[in-house]
C-alpha positions as CSV (number, residue, x, y, z in Angstrom):
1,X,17.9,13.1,25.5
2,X,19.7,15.5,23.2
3,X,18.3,17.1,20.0
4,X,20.6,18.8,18.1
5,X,20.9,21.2,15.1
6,X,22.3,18.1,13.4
7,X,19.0,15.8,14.4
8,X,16.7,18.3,13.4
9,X,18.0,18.7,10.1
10,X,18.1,14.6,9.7
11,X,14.7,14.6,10.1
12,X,13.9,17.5,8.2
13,X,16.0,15.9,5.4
14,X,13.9,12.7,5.3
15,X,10.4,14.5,5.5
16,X,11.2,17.0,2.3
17,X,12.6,13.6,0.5
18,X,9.6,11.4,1.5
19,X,6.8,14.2,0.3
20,X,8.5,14.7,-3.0
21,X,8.6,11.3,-3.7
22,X,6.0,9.2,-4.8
23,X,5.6,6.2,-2.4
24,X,4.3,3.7,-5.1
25,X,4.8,0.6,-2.7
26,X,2.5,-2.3,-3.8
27,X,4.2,-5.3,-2.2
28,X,1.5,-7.2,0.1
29,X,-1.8,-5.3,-0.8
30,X,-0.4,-1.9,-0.8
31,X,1.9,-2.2,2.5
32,X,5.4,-2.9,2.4
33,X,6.9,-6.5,2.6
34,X,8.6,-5.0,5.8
35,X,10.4,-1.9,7.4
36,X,14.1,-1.4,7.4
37,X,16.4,-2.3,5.2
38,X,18.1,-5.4,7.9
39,X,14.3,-6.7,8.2
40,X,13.6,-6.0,4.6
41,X,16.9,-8.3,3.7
42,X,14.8,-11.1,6.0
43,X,11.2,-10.9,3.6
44,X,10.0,-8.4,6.9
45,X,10.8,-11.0,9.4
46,X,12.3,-9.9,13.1
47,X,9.2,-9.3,14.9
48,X,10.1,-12.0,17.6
49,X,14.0,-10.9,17.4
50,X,16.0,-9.1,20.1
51,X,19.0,-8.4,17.7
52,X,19.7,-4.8,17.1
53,X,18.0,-4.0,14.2
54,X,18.6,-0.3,14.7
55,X,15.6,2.5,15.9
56,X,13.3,1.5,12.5
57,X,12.3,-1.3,13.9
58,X,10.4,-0.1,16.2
59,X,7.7,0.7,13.6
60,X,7.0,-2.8,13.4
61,X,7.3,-3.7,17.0
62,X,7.6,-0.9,19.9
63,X,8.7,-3.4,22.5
64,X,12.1,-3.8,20.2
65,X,13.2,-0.4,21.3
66,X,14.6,-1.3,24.0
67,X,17.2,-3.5,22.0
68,X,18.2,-0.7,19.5
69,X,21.5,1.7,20.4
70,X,21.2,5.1,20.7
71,X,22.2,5.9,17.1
72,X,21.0,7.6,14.1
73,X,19.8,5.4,11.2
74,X,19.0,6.8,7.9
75,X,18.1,4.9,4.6
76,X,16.7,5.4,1.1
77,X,15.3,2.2,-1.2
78,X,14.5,2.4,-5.0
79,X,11.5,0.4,-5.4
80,X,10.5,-0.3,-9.3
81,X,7.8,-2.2,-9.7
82,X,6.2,-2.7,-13.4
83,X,2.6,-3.1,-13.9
84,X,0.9,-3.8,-17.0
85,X,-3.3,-4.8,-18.2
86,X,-4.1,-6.9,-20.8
87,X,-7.8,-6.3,-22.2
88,X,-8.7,-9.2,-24.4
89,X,-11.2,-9.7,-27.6
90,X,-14.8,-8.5,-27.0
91,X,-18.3,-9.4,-29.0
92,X,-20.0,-6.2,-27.7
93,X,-17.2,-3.4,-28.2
94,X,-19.1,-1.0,-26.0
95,X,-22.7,-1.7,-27.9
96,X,-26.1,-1.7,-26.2
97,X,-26.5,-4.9,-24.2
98,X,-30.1,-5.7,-24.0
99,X,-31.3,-6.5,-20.3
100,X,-34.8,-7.3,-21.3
101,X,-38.1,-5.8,-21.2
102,X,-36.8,-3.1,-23.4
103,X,-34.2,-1.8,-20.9
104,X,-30.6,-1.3,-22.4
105,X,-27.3,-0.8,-20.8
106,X,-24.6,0.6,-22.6
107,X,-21.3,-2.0,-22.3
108,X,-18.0,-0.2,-22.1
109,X,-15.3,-2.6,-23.4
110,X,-11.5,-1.2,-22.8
111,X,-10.0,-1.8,-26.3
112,X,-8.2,-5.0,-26.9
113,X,-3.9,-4.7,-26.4
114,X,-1.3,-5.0,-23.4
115,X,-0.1,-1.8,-21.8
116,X,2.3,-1.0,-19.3
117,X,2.5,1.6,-16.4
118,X,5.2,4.0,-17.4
119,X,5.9,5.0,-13.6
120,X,8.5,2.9,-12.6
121,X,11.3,3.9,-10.1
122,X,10.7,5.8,-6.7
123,X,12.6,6.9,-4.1
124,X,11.7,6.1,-0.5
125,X,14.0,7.7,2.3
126,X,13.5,6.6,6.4
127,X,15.5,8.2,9.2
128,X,14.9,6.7,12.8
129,X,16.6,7.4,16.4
130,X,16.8,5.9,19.9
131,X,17.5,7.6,22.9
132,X,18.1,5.9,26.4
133,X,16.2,7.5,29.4
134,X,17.9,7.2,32.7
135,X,14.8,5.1,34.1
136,X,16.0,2.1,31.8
137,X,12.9,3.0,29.4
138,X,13.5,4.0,25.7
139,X,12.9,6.8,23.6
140,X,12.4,5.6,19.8
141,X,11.3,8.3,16.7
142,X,10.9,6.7,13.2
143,X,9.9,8.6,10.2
144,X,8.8,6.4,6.7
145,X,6.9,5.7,4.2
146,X,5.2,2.4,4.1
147,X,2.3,2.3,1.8
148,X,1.4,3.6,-0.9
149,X,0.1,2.6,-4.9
150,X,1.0,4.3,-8.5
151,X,0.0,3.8,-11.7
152,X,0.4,6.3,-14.9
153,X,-1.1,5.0,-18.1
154,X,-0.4,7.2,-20.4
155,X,0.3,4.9,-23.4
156,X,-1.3,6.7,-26.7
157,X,-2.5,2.9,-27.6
158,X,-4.4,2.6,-24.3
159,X,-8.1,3.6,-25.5
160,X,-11.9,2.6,-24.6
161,X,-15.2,2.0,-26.8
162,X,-19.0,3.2,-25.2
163,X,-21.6,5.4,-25.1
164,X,-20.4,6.4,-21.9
165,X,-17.1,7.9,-24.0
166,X,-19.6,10.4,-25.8
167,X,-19.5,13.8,-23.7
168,X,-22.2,15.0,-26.2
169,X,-24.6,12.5,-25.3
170,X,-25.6,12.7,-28.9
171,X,-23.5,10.0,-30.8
172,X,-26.1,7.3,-32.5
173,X,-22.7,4.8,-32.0
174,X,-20.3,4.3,-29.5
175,X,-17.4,6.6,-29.1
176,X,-13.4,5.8,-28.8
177,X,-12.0,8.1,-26.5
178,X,-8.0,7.9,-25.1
179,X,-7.0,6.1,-22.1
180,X,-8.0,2.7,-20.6
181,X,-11.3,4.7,-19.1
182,X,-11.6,7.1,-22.4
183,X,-11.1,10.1,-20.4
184,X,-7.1,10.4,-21.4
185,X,-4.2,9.5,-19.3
186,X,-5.2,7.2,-16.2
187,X,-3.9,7.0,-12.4
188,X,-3.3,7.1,-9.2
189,X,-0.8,8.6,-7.3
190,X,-1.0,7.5,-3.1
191,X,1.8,8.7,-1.1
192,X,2.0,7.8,2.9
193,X,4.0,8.6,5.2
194,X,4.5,7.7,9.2
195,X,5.6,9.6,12.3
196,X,5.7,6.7,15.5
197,X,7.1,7.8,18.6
198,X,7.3,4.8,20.6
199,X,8.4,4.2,24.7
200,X,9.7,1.1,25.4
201,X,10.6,-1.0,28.6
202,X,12.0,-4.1,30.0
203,X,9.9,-5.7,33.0
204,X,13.3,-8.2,33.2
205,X,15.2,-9.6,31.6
206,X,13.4,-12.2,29.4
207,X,9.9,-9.3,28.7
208,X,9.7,-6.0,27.3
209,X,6.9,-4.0,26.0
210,X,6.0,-0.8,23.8
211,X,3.5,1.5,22.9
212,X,3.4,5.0,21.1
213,X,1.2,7.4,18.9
214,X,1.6,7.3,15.2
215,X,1.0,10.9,13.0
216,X,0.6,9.7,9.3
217,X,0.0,12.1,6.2
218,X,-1.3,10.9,2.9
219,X,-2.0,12.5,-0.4
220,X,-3.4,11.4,-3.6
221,X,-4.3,11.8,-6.5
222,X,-6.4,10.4,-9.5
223,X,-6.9,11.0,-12.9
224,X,-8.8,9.9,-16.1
225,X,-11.7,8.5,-14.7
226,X,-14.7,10.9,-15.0
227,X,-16.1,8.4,-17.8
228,X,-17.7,7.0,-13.9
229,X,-19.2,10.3,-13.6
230,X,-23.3,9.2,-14.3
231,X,-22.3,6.6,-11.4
232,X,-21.8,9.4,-8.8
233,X,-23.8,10.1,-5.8
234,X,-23.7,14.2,-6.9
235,X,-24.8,12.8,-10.2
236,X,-27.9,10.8,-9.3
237,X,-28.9,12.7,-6.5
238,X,-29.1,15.6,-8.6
239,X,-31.5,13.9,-11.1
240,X,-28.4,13.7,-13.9
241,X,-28.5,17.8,-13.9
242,X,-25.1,18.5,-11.3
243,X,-22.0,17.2,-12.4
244,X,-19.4,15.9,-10.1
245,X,-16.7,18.1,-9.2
246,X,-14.7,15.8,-6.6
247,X,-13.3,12.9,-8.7
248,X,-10.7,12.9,-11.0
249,X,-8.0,15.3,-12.0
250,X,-8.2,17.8,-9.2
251,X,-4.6,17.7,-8.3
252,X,-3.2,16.4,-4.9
253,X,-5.1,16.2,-1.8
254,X,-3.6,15.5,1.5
255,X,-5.1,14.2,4.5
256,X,-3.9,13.8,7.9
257,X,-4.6,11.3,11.0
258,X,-3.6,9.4,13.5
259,X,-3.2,5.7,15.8
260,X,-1.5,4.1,17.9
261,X,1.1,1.3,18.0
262,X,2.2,-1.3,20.8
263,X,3.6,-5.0,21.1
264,X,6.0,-6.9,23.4
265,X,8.5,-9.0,23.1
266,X,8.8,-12.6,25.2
267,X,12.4,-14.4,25.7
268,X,10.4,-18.0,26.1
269,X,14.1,-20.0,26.4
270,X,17.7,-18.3,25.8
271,X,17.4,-19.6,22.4
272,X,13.5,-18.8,22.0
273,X,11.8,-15.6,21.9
274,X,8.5,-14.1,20.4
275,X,7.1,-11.0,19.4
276,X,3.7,-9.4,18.7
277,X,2.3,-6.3,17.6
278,X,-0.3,-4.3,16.3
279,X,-1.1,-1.2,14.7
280,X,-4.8,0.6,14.9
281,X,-6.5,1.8,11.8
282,X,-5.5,4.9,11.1
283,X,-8.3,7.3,11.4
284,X,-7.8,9.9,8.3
285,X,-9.1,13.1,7.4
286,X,-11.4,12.8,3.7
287,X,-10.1,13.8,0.8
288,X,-12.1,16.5,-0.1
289,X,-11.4,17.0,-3.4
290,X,-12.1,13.3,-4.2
291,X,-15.4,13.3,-2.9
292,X,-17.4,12.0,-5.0
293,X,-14.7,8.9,-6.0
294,X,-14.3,7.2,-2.5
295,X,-17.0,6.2,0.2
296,X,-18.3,8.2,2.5
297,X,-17.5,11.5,0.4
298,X,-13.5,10.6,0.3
299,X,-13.0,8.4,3.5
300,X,-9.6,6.6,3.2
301,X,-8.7,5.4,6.4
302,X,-5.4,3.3,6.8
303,X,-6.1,-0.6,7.6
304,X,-5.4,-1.7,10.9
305,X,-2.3,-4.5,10.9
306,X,-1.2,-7.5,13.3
307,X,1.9,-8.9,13.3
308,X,3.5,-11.9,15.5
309,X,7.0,-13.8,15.2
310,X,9.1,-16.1,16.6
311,X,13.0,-15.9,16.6
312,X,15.3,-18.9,17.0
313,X,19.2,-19.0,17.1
314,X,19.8,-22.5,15.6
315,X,23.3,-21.7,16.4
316,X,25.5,-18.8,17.7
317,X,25.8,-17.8,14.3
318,X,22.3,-18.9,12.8
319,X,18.9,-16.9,13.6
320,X,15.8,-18.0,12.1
321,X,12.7,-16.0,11.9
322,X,9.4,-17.3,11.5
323,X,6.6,-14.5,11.0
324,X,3.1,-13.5,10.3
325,X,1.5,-10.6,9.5
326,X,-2.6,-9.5,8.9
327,X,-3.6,-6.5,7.5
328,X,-7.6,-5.7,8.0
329,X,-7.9,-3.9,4.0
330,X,-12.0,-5.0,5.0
331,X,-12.1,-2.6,7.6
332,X,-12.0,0.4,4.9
333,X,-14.5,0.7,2.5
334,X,-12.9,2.8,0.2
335,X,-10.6,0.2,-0.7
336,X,-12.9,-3.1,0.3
337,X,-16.4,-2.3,-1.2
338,X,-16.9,-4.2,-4.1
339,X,-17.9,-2.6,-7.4
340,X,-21.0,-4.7,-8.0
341,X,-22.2,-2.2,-5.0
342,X,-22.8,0.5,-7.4
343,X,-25.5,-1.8,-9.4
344,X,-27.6,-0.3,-6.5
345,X,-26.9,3.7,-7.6
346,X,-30.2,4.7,-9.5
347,X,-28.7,5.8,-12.6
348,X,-27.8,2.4,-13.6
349,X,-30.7,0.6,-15.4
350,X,-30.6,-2.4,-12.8
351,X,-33.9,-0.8,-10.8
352,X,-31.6,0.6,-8.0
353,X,-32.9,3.3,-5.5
354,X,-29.6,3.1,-2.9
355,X,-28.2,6.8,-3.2
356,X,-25.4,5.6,-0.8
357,X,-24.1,2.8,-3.4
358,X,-23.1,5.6,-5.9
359,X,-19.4,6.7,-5.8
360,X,-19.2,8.9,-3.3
361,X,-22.2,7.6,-1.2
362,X,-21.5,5.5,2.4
363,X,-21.6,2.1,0.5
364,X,-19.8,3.6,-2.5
365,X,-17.7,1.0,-4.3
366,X,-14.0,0.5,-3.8
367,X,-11.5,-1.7,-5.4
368,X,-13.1,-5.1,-3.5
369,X,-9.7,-5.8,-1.8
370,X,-10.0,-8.5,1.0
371,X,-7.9,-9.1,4.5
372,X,-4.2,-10.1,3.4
373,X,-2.4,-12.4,5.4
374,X,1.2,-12.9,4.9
375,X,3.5,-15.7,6.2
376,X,7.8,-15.3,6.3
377,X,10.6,-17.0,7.0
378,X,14.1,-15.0,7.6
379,X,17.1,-16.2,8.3
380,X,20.1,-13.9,9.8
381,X,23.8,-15.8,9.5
382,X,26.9,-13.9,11.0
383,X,29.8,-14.8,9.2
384,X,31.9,-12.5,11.6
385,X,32.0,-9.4,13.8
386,X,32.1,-7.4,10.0
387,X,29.6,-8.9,7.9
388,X,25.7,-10.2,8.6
389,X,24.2,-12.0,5.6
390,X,20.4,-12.2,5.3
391,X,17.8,-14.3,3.0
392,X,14.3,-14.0,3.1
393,X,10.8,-15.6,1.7
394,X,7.3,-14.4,2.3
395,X,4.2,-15.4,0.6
396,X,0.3,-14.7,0.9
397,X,-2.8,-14.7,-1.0
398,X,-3.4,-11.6,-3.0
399,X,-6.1,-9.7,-1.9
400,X,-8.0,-8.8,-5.0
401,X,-10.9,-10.3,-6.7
402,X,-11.7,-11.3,-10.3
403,X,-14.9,-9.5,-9.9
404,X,-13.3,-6.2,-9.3
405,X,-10.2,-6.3,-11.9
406,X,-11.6,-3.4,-13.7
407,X,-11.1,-0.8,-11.1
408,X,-8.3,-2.4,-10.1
409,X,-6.2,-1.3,-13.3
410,X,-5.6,1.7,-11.2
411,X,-4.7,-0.2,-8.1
412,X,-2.5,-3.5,-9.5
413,X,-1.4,-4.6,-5.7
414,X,-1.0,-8.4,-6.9
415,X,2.0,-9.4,-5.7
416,X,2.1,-13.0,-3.5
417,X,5.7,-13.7,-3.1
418,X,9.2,-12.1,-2.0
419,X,12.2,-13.6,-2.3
420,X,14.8,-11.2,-0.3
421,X,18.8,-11.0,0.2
422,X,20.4,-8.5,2.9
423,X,23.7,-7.5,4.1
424,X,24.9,-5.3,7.2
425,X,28.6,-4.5,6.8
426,X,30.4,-3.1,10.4
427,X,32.7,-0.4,9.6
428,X,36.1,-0.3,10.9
429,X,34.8,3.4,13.2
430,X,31.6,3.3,14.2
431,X,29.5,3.2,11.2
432,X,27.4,0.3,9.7
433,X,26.1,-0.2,6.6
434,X,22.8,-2.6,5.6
435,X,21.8,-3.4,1.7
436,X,18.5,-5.3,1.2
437,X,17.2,-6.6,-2.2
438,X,13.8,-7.7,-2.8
439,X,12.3,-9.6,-6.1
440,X,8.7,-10.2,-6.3
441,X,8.5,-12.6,-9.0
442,X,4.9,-12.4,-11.7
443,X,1.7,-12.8,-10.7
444,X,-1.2,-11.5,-12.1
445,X,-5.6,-11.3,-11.4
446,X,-7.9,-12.1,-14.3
447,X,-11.5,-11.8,-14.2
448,X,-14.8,-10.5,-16.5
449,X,-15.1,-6.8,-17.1
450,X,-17.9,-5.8,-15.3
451,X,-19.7,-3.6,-17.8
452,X,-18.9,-6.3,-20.5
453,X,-19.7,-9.7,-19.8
454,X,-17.7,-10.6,-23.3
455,X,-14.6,-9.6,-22.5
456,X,-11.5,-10.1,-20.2
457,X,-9.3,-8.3,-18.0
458,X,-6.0,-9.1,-17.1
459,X,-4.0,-6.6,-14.8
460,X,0.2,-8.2,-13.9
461,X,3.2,-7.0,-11.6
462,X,6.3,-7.6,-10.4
463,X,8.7,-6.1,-8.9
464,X,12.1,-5.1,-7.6
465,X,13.3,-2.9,-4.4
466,X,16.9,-2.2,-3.3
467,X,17.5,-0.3,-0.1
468,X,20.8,1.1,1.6
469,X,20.8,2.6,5.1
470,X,23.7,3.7,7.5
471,X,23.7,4.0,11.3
472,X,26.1,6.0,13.3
């Protein structure tokens, strides 16, 4: 196994491109629809398939490795996606709503309009690399960014209505203040990316398994939200006298952690074949600095994910991929906690004594995103020994709940379908060349905003992603 000056500065290429971009992927929750751009062109199907995919693949299966030829593969998508909220009519706008017995709860109603996300094209480079061992095992690096969620509203229409908008405390009505959360422009800015090392090995001819440690990095960032500052942990603990310092507009904070991945791949028939995987939660350093925004004092752990697929050739030209994936978002509480948790933090008027249901605390709330299961079907047709042609469909239940759509106007991941179109192209040297396109038609979550029962919340996506990548 040879690393030379040229290698390192591959790999050094792809890790200054991925940390200056902004990973904004919001395709099934907030994980891609699949990795590399051949399985991209296939909705993320190839999990079962021994066809050389190229070195990326092993990210989604480890046991695929040993399939892949000892070349370089580097690629760079442009995803868009395009996110808009709609807040509709409300009877309250941001009045007192009497709960009775002379207790009052000021409602905050996000003023009436549609506005869209103004974030919407990133940049998302992978580079990847097999190397043979003389043992008949494999070698297999892959460095990408696979998850990820952005938003920037920043539209001068975007404004709220409540006497949680009044940093005076003194207003004898409620207050209009900029931005969907009236604290100016809104957001969050999650960028991940993924270092899997992966060994690989045949036991014969028809079984081969994987297994490797995965590095991952994240950072993040959120801002115009310290409207939820009375809601904070720091806040009620304090008695209302200390002021949170951890939870919006701070900046970027990275984290690091780590995991594991391993699967194996089965040749059932010469026609038949099946793979499996699985990829451990991620276990991630806090994010200090928003502390006092996630649970557990800026826990954001990365969800485990399972993945199985069969492959069938149809014909000596025809491969057919049927897969399924499962991602465990209820494993993390800063993204599955609900936000009718935080009717538990004292300072809300609703008789709660739970310190640990304030942002911030252990039982913080989250965005209330459920388990996402996903379910594909690829198909691979080789025209000739120059051009593969790919088509793709995946579809699976969006993972977020009407409940929670007022939180989740930072975090829009609503997309349920993929239709996807790919092409490798052989090169008359040694080269090849892959394109993938992906359209994630509309879809959109409506539900009550929580701190008015009057009114309604709409939050809508979709999306587009086009991705080149060359091996050699």
């Amino acid at each position: 196994m040879k690393f030379t000056i040229r290698s390192a500065a591959a790999w050094l290429l792809a890790a200054v491109a991925l940390v200056a971009s902004g990973a904004a992927m919001a395709t099934n929750g907030y994980f891609t629809h699949g990795v590399g751009t051949q399985s991209k062109g296939m909705a993320g199907t190839g999990i079962g398939s021994n066809a050389d995919m190229g070195a990326i693949m092993s990210a989604s299966n480890p046991a695929l490795g040993v399939f892949a030829s000892d070349s370089w593969e580097v690629g760079l998508s442009i995803f868009s996606p395009r996110r808009s909220y709609t807040a509709g009519p409300s009877q309250l706008n941001g009045a007192l709503i009497d709960l009775g017995g002379g207790v009052f709860l000021p409602s905050f109603t996000i003023n009436e309009g549609t506005i869209d996300s103004s974030s919407e094209y990133f940049p998302i480079p992978f580079v990847a690399k097999n190397w043979s061992l003389a043992n008949g095992g494999n070698i297999t690096g892959a460095f990408y960014g696979r998850g990820g969620m952005n938003t920037d509203w920043d539209d001068g229409n975007a404004s709220a209505t409540s006497f949680f908008c009044d940093n005076t405390g003194q207003s004898p009505t409620p207050v209009t203040g900029p931005g969907p959360y009236c604290a100016g422009i809104a957001g969050v800015d999650l960028s991940q990316a993924f270092l899997a090392i992966n060994y690989s090995a045949q036991v014969n001819d028809n079984f081969s398994w994987g297994i490797g440690p995965i590095v991952a990095v994240q950072m993040f960032e959120a801002l115009g939200i310290t409207t939820f500052a009375p809601i904070t942990k720091t806040f009620a603990a304090s008695g209302g006298t200390a002021f949170p310092t951890a939870l919006s507009d701070n900046g970027h904070d990275m984290s690091f952690g780590w995991g594991f991945g391993a699967g194996m791949w089965w040749g059932m028939t010469d026609r038949v074949s099946f793979g499996l995987s699985y990829q451990s939660k991620m276990s991630m350093g806090e994010f200090d600095d928003y502390a006092d925004l996630f649970a557990e004092a800026g826990g954001f752990d990365i969800p485990a994910s399972t993945k199985a697929g069969l492959s069938f050739l149809a014909t000596d030209a025809l491969r057919v991929n049927l897969d399924f994936e499962l991602v465990a978002y209820s494993d993390v509480d800063a993204v599955a906690n609900p936000m009718a948790n935080m009717l538990a933090c004292p300072t809300l008027p609703f008789g709660g004594t739970d310190l640990e249901s304030c942002l911030g605390g252990n039982n913080g709330a989250g965005f209330g995103w459920e388990d996402m299961t996903t379910y594909k079907l690829g198909f691979e047709w080789t025209q000739n020994e120059s051009n593969t042609w790919r088509f793709g469909y995946s579809y699976g239940e969006q993972p977020i709940q009407a409940a929670d759509v007022l939180f989740n106007i930072l975090a829009p991941g609503v997309m349920e379908q993929h239709i996807t179109f790919g092409l490798t192209r052989q090169t008359r040297g040694s080269g090849i060349w892959s394109f993938s396109f992906m359209y994630a038609p509309e879809n959109s979550v409506t539900g009550p905003n929580m701190f008015d029962p009057t009114q309604t919340l709409e939050i809508t996506m979709d999306q587009f992603e086009f991705e080149v990548s060359y091996r050699f």
